[in-house]
mmCIF file of the N, C-alpha and C atoms, coordinates in Angstrom:
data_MODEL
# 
_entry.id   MODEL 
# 
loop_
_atom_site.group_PDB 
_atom_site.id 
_atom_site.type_symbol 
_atom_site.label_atom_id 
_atom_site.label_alt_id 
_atom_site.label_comp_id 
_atom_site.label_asym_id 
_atom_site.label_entity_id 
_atom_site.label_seq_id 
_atom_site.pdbx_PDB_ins_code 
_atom_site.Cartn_x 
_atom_site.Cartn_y 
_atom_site.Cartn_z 
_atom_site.occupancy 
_atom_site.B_iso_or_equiv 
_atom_site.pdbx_formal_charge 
_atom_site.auth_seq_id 
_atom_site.auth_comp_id 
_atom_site.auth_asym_id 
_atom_site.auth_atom_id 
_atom_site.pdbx_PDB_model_num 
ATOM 1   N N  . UNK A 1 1  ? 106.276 79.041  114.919 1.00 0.00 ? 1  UNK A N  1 
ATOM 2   C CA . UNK A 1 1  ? 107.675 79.250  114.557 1.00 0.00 ? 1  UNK A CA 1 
ATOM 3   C C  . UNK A 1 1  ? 107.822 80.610  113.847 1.00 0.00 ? 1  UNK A C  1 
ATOM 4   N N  . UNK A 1 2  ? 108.873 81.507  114.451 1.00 0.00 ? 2  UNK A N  1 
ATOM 5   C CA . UNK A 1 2  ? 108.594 82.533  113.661 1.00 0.00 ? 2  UNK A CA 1 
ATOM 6   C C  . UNK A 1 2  ? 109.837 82.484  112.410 1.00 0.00 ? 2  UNK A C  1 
ATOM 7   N N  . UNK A 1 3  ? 109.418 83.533  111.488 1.00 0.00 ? 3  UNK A N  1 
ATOM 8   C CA . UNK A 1 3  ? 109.863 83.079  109.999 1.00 0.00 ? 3  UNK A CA 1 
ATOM 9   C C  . UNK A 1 3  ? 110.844 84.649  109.987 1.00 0.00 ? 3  UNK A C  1 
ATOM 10  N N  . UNK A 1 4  ? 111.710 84.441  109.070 1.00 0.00 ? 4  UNK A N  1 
ATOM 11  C CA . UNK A 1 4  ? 113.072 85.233  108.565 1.00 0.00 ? 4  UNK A CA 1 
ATOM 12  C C  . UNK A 1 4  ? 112.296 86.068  107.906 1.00 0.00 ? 4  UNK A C  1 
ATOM 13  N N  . UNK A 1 5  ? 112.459 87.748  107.855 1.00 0.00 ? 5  UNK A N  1 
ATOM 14  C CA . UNK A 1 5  ? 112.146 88.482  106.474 1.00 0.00 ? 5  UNK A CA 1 
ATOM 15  C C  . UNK A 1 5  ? 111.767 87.745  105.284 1.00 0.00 ? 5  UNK A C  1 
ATOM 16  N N  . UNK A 1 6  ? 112.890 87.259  104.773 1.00 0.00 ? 6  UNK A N  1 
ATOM 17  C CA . UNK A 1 6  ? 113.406 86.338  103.530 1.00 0.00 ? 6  UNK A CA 1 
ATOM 18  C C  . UNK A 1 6  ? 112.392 85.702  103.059 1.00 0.00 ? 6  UNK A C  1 
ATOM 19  N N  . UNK A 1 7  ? 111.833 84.625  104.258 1.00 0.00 ? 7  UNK A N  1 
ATOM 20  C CA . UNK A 1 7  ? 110.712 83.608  104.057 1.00 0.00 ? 7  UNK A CA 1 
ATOM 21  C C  . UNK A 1 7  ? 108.945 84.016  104.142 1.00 0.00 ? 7  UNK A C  1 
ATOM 22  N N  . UNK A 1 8  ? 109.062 85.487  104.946 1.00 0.00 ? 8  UNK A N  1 
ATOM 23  C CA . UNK A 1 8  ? 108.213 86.154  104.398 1.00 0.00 ? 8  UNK A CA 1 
ATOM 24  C C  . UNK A 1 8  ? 107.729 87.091  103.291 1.00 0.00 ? 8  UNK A C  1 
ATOM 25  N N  . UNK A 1 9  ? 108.753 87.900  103.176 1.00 0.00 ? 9  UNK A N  1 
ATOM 26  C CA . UNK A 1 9  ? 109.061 87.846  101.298 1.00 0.00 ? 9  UNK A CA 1 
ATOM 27  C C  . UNK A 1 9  ? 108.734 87.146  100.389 1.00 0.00 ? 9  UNK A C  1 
ATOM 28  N N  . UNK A 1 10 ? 109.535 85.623  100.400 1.00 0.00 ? 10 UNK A N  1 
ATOM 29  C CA . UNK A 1 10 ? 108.758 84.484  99.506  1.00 0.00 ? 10 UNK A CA 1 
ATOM 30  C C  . UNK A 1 10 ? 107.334 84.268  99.325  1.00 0.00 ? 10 UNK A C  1 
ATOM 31  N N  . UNK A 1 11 ? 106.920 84.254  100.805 1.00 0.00 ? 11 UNK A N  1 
ATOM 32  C CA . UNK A 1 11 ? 104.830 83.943  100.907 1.00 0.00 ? 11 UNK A CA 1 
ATOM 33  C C  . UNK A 1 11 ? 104.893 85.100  100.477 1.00 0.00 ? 11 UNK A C  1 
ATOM 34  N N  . UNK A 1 12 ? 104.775 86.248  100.664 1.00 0.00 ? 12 UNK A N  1 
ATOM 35  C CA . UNK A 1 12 ? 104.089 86.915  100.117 1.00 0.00 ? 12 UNK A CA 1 
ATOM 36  C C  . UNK A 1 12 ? 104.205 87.350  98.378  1.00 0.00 ? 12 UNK A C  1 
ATOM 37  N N  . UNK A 1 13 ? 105.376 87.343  98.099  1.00 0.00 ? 13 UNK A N  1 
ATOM 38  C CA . UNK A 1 13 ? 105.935 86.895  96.436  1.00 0.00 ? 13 UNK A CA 1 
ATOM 39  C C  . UNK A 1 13 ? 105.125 85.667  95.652  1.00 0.00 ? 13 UNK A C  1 
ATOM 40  N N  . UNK A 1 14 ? 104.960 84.619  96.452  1.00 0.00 ? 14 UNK A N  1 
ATOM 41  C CA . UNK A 1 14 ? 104.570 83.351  95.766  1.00 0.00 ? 14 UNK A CA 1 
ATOM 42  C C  . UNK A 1 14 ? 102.747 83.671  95.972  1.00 0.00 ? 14 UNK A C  1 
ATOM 43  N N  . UNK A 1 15 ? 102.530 84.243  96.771  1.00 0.00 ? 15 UNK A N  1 
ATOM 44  C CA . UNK A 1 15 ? 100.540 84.682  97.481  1.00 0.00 ? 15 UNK A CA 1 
ATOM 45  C C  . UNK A 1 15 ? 100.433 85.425  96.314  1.00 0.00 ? 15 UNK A C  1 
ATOM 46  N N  . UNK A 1 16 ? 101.113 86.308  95.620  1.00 0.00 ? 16 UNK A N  1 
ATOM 47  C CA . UNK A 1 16 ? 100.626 87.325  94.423  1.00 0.00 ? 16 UNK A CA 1 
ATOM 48  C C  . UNK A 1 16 ? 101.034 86.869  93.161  1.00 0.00 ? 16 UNK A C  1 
ATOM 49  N N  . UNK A 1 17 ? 101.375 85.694  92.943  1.00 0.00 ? 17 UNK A N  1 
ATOM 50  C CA . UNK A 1 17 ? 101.963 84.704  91.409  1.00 0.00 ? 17 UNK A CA 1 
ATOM 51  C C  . UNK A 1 17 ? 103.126 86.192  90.927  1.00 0.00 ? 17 UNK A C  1 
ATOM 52  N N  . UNK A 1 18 ? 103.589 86.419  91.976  1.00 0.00 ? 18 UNK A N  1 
ATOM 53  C CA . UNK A 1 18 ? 105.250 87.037  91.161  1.00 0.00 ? 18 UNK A CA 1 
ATOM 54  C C  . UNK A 1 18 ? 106.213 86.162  91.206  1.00 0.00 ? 18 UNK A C  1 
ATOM 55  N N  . UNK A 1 19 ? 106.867 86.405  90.125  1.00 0.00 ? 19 UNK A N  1 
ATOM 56  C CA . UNK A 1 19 ? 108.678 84.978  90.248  1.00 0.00 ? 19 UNK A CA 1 
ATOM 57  C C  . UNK A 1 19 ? 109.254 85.553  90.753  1.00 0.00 ? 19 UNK A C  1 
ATOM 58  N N  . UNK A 1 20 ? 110.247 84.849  90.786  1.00 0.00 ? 20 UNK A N  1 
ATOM 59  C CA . UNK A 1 20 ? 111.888 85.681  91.770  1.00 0.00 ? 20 UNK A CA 1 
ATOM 60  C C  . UNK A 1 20 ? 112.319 85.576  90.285  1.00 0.00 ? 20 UNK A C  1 
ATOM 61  N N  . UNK A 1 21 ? 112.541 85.807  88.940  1.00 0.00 ? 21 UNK A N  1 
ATOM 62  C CA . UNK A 1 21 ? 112.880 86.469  88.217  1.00 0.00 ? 21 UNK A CA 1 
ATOM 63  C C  . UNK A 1 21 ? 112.205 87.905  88.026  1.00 0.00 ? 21 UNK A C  1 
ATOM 64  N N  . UNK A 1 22 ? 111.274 87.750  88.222  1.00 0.00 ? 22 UNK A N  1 
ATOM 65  C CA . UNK A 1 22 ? 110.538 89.674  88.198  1.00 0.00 ? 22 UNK A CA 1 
ATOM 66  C C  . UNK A 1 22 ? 111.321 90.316  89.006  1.00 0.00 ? 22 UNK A C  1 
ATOM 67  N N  . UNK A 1 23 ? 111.520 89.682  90.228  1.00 0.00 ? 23 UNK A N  1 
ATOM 68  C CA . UNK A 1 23 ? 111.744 90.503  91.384  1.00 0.00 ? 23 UNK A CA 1 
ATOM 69  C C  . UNK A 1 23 ? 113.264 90.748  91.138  1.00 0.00 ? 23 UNK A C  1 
ATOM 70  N N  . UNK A 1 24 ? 113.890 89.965  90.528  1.00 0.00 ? 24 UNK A N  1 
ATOM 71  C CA . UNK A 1 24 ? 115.538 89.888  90.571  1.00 0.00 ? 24 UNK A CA 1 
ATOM 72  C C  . UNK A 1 24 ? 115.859 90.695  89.807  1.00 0.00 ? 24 UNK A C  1 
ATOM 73  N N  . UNK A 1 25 ? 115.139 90.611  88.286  1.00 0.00 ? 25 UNK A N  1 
ATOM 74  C CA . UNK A 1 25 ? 115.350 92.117  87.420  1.00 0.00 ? 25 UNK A CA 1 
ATOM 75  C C  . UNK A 1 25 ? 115.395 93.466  87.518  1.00 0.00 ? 25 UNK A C  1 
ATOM 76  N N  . UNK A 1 26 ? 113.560 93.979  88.517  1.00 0.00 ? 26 UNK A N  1 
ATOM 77  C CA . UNK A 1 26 ? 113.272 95.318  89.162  1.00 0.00 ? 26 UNK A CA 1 
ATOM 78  C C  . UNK A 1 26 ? 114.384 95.287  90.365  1.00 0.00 ? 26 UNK A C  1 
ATOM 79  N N  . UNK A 1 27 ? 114.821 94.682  91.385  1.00 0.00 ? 27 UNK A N  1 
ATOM 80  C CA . UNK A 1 27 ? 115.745 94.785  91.981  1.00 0.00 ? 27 UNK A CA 1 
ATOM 81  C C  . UNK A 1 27 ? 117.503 94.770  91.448  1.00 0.00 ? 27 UNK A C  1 
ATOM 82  N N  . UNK A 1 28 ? 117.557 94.923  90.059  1.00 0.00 ? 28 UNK A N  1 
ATOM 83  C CA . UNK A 1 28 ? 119.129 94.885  89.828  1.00 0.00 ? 28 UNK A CA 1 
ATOM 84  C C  . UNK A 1 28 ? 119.768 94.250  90.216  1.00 0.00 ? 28 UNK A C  1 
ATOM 85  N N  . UNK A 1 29 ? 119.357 92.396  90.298  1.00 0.00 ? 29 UNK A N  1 
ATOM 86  C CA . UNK A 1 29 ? 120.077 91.495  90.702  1.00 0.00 ? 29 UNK A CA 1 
ATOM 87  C C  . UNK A 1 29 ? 120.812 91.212  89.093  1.00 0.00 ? 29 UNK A C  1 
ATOM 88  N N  . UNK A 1 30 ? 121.731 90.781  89.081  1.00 0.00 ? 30 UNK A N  1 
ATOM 89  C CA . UNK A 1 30 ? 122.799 90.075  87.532  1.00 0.00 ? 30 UNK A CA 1 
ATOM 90  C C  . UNK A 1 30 ? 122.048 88.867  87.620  1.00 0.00 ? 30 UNK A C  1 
ATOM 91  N N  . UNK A 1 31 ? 121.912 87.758  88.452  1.00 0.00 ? 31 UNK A N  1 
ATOM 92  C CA . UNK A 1 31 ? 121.442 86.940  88.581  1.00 0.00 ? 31 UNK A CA 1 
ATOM 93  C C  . UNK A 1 31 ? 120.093 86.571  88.920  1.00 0.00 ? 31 UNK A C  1 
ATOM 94  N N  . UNK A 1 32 ? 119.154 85.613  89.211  1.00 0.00 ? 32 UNK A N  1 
ATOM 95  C CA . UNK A 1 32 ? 118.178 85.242  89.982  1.00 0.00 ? 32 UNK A CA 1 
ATOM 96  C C  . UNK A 1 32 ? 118.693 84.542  91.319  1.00 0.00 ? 32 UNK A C  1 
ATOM 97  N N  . UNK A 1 33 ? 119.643 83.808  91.528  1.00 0.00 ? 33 UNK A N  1 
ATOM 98  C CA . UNK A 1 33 ? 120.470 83.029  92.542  1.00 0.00 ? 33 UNK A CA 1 
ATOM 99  C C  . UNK A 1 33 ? 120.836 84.000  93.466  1.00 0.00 ? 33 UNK A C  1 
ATOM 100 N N  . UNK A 1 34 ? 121.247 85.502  92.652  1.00 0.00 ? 34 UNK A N  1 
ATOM 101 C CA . UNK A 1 34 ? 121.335 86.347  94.473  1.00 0.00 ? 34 UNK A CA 1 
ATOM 102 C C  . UNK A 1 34 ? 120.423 86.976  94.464  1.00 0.00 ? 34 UNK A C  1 
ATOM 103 N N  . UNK A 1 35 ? 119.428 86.349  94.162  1.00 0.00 ? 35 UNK A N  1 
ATOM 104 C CA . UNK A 1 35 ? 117.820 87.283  94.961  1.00 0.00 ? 35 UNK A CA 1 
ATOM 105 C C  . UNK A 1 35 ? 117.403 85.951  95.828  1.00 0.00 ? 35 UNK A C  1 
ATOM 106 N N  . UNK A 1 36 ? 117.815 84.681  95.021  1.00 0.00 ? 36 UNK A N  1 
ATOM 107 C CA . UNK A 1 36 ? 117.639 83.942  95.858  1.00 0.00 ? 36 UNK A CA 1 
ATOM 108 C C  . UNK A 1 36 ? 118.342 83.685  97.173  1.00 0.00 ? 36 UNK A C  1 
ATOM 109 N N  . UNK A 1 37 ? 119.294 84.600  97.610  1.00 0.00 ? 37 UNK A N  1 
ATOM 110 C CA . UNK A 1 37 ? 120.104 84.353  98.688  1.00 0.00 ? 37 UNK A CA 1 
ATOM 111 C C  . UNK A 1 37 ? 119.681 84.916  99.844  1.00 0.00 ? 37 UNK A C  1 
ATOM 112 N N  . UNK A 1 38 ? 118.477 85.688  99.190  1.00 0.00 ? 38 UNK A N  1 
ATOM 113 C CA . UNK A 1 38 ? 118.213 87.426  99.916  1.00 0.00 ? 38 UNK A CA 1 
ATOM 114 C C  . UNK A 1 38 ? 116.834 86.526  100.847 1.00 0.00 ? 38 UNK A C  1 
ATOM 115 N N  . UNK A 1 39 ? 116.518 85.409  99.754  1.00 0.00 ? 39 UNK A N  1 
ATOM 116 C CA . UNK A 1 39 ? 115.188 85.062  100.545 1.00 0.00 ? 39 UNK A CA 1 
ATOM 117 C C  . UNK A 1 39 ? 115.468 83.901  101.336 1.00 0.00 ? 39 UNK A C  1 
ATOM 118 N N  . UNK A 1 40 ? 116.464 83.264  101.284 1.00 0.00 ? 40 UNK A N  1 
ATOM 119 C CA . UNK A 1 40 ? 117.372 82.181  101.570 1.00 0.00 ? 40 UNK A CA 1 
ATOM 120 C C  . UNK A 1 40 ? 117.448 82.692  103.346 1.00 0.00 ? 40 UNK A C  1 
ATOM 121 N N  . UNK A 1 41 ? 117.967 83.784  103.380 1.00 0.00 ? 41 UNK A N  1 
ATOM 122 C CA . UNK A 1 41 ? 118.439 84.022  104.113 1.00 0.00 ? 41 UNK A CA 1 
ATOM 123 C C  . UNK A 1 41 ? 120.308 84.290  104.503 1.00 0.00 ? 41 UNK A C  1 
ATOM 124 N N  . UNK A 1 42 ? 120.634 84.065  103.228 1.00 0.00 ? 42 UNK A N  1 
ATOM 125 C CA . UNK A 1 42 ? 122.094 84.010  102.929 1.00 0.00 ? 42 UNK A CA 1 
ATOM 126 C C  . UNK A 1 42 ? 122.547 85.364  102.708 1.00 0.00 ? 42 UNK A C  1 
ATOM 127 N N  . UNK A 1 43 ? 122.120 86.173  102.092 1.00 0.00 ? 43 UNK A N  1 
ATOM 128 C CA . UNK A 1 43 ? 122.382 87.526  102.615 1.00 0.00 ? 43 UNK A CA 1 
ATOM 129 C C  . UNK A 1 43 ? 121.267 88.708  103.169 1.00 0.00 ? 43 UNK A C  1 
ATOM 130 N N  . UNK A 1 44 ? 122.010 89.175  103.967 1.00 0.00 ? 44 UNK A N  1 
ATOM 131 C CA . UNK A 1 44 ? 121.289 90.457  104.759 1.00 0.00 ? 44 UNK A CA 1 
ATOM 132 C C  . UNK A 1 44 ? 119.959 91.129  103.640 1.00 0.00 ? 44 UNK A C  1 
ATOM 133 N N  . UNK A 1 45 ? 119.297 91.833  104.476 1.00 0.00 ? 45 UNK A N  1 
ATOM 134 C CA . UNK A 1 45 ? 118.249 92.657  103.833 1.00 0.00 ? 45 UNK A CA 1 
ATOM 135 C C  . UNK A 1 45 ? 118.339 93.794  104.440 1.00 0.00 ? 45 UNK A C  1 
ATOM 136 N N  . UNK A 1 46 ? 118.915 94.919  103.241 1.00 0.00 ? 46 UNK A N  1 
ATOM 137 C CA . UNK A 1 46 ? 119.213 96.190  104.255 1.00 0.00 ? 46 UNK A CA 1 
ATOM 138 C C  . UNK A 1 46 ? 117.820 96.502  104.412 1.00 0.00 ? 46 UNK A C  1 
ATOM 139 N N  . UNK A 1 47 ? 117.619 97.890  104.804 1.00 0.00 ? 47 UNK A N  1 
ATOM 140 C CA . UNK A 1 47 ? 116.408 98.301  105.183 1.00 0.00 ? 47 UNK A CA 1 
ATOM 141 C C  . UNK A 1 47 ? 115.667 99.156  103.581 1.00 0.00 ? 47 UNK A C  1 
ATOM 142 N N  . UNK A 1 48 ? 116.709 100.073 102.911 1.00 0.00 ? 48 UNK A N  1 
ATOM 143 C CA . UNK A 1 48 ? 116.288 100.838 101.444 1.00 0.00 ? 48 UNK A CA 1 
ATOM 144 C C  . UNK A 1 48 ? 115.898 99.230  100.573 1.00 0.00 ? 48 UNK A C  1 
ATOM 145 N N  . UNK A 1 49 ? 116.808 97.634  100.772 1.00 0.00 ? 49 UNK A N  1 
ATOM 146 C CA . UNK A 1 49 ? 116.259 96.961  99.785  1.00 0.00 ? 49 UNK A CA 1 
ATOM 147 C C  . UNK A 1 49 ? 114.448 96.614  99.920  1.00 0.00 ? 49 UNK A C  1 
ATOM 148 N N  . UNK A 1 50 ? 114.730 96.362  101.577 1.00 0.00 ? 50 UNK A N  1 
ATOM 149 C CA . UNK A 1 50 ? 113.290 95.784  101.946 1.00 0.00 ? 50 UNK A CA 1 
ATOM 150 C C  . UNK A 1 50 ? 112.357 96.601  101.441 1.00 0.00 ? 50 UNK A C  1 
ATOM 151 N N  . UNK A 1 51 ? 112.358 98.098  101.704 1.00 0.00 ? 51 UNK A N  1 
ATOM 152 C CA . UNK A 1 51 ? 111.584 98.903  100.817 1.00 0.00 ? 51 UNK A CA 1 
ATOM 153 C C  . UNK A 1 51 ? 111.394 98.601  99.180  1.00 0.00 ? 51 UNK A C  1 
ATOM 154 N N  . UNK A 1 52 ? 112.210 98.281  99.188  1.00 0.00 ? 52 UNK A N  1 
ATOM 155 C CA . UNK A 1 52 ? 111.754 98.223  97.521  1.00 0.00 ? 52 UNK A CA 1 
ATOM 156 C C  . UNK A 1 52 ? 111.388 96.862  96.917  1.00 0.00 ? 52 UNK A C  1 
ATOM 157 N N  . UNK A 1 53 ? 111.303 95.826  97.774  1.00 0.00 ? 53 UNK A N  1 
ATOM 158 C CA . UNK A 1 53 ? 110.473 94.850  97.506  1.00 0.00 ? 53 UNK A CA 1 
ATOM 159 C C  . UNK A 1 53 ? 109.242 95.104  98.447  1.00 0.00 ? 53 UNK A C  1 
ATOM 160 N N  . UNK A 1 54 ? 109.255 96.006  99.043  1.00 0.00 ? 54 UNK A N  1 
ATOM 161 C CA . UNK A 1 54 ? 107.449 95.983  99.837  1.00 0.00 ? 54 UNK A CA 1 
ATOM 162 C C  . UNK A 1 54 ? 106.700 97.078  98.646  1.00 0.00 ? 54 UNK A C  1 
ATOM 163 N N  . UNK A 1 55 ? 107.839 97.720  98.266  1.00 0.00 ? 55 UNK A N  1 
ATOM 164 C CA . UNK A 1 55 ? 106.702 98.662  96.793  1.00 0.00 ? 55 UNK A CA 1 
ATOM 165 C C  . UNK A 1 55 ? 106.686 97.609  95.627  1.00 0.00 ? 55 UNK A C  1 
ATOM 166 N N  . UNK A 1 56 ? 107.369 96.624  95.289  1.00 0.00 ? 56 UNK A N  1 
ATOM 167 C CA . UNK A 1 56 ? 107.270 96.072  94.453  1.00 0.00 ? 56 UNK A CA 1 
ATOM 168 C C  . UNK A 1 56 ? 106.000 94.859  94.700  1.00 0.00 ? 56 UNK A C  1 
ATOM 169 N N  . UNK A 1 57 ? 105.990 94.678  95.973  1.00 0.00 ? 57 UNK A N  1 
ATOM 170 C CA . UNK A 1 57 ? 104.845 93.808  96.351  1.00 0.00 ? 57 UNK A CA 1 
ATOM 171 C C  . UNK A 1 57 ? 103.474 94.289  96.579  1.00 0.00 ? 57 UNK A C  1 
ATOM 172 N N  . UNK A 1 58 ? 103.828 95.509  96.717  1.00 0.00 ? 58 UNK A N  1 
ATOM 173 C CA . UNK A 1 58 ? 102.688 96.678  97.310  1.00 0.00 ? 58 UNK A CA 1 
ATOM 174 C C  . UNK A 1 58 ? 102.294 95.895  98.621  1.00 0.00 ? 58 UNK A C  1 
ATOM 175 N N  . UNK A 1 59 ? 103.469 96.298  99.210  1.00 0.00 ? 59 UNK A N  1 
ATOM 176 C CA . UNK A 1 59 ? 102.829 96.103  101.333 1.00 0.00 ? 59 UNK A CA 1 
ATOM 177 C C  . UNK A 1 59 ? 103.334 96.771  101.834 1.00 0.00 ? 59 UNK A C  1 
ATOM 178 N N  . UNK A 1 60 ? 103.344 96.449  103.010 1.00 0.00 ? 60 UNK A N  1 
ATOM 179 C CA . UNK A 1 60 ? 104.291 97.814  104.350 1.00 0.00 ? 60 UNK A CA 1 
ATOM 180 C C  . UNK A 1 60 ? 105.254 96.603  104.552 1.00 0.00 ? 60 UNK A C  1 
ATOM 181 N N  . UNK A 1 61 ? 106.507 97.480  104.322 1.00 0.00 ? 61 UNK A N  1 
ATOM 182 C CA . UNK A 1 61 ? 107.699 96.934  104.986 1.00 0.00 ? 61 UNK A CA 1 
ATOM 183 C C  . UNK A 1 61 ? 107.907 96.404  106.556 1.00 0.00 ? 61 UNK A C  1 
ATOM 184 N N  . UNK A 1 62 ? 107.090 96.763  107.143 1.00 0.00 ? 62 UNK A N  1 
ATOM 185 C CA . UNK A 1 62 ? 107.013 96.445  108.583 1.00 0.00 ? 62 UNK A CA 1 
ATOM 186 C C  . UNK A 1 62 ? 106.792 94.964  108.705 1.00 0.00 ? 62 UNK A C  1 
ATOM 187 N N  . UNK A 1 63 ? 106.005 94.288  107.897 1.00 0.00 ? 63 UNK A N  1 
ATOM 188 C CA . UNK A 1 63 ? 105.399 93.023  107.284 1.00 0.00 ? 63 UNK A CA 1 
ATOM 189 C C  . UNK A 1 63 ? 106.259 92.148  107.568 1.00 0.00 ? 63 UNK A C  1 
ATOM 190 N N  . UNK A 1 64 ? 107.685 92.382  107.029 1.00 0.00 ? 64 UNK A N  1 
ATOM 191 C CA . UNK A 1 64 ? 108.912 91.577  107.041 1.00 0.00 ? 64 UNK A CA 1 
ATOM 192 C C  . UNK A 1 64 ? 109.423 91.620  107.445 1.00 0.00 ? 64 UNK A C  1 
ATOM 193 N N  . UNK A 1 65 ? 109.468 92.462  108.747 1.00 0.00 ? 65 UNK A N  1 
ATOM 194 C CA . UNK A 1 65 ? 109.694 92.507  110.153 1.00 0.00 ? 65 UNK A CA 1 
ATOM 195 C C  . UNK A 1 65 ? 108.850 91.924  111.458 1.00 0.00 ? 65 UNK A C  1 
ATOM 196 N N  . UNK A 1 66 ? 107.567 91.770  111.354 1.00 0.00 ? 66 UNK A N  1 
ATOM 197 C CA . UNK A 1 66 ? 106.579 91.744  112.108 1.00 0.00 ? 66 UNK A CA 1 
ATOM 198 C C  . UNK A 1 66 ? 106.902 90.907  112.931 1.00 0.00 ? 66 UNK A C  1 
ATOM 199 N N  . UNK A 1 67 ? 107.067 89.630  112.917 1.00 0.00 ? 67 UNK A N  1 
ATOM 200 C CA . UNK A 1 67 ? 107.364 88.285  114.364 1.00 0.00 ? 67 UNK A CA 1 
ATOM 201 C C  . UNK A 1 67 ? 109.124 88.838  114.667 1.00 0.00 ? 67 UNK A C  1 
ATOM 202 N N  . UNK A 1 68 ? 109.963 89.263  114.074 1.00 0.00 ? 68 UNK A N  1 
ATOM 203 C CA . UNK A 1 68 ? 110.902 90.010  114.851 1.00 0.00 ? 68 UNK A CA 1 
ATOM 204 C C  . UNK A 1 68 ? 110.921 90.942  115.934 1.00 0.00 ? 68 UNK A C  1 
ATOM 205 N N  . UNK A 1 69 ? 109.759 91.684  115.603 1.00 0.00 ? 69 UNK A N  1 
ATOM 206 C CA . UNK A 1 69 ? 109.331 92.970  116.169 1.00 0.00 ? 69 UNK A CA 1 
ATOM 207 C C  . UNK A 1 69 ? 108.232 91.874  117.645 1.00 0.00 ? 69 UNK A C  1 
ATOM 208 N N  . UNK A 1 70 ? 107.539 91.541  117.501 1.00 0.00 ? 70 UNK A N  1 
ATOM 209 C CA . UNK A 1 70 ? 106.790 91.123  118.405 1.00 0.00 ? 70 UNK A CA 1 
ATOM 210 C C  . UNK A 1 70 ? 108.022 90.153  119.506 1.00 0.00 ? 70 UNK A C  1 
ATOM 211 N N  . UNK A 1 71 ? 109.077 89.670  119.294 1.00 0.00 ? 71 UNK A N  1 
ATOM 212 C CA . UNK A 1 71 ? 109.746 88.639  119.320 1.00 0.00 ? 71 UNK A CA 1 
ATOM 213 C C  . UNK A 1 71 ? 110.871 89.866  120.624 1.00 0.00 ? 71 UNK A C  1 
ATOM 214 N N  . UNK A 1 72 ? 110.909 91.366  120.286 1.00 0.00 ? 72 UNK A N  1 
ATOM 215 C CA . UNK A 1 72 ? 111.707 91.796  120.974 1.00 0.00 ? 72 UNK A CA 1 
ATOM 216 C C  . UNK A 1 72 ? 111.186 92.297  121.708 1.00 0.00 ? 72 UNK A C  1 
ATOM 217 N N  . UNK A 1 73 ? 109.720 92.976  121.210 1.00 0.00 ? 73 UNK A N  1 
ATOM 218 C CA . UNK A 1 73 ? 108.595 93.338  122.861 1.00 0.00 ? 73 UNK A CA 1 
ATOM 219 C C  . UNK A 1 73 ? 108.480 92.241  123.937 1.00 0.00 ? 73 UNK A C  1 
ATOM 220 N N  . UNK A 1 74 ? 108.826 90.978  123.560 1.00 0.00 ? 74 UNK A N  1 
ATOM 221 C CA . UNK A 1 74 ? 108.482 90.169  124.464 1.00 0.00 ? 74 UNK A CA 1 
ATOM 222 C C  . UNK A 1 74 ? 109.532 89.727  125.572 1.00 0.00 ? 74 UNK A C  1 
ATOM 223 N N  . UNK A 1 75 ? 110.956 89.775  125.056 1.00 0.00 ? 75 UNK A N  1 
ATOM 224 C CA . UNK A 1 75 ? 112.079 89.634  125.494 1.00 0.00 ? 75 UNK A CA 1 
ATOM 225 C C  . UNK A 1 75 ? 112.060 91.718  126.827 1.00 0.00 ? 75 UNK A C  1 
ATOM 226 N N  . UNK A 1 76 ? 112.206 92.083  126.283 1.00 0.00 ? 76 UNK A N  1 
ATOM 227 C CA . UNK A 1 76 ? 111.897 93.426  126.756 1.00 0.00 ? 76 UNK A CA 1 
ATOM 228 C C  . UNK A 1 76 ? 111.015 93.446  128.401 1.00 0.00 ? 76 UNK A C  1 
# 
């Protein structure tokens, strides 16, 4: 089954013991509930945010794209 940005975000957030309060703060969320929306899938992930949770995670942004990306070579 392939998985949303969002839900790969989470594994990899929850794989390195970071909270979604760390992440909601360094990201300039007011809340924790709209970072939680971001992983939810309830709102979009532009492309400058995804960057800045793949430096905050230290990965390649491509990561949280990856079964999208394989998903359109195949359709193609």
């Amino acid at each position: 089954m392939n998985q949303s940005p969002g839900q790969v975000i989470r594994e990899i957030r929850k794989s390195k013991g970071i909270t979604a309060t760390f992440m909601a703060k360094k990201l300039g969320y007011k809340a924790v509930s709209s970072y939680f929306r971001l992983e939810n899938g309830e709102s979009a992930i532009t492309l400058e945010k995804a960057k800045q949770i793949a430096d905050l995670l230290n990965v390649d942004v491509s990561n949280f794209f990856a079964s999208d990306l394989r998903d359109m070579r195949k359709r193609a």
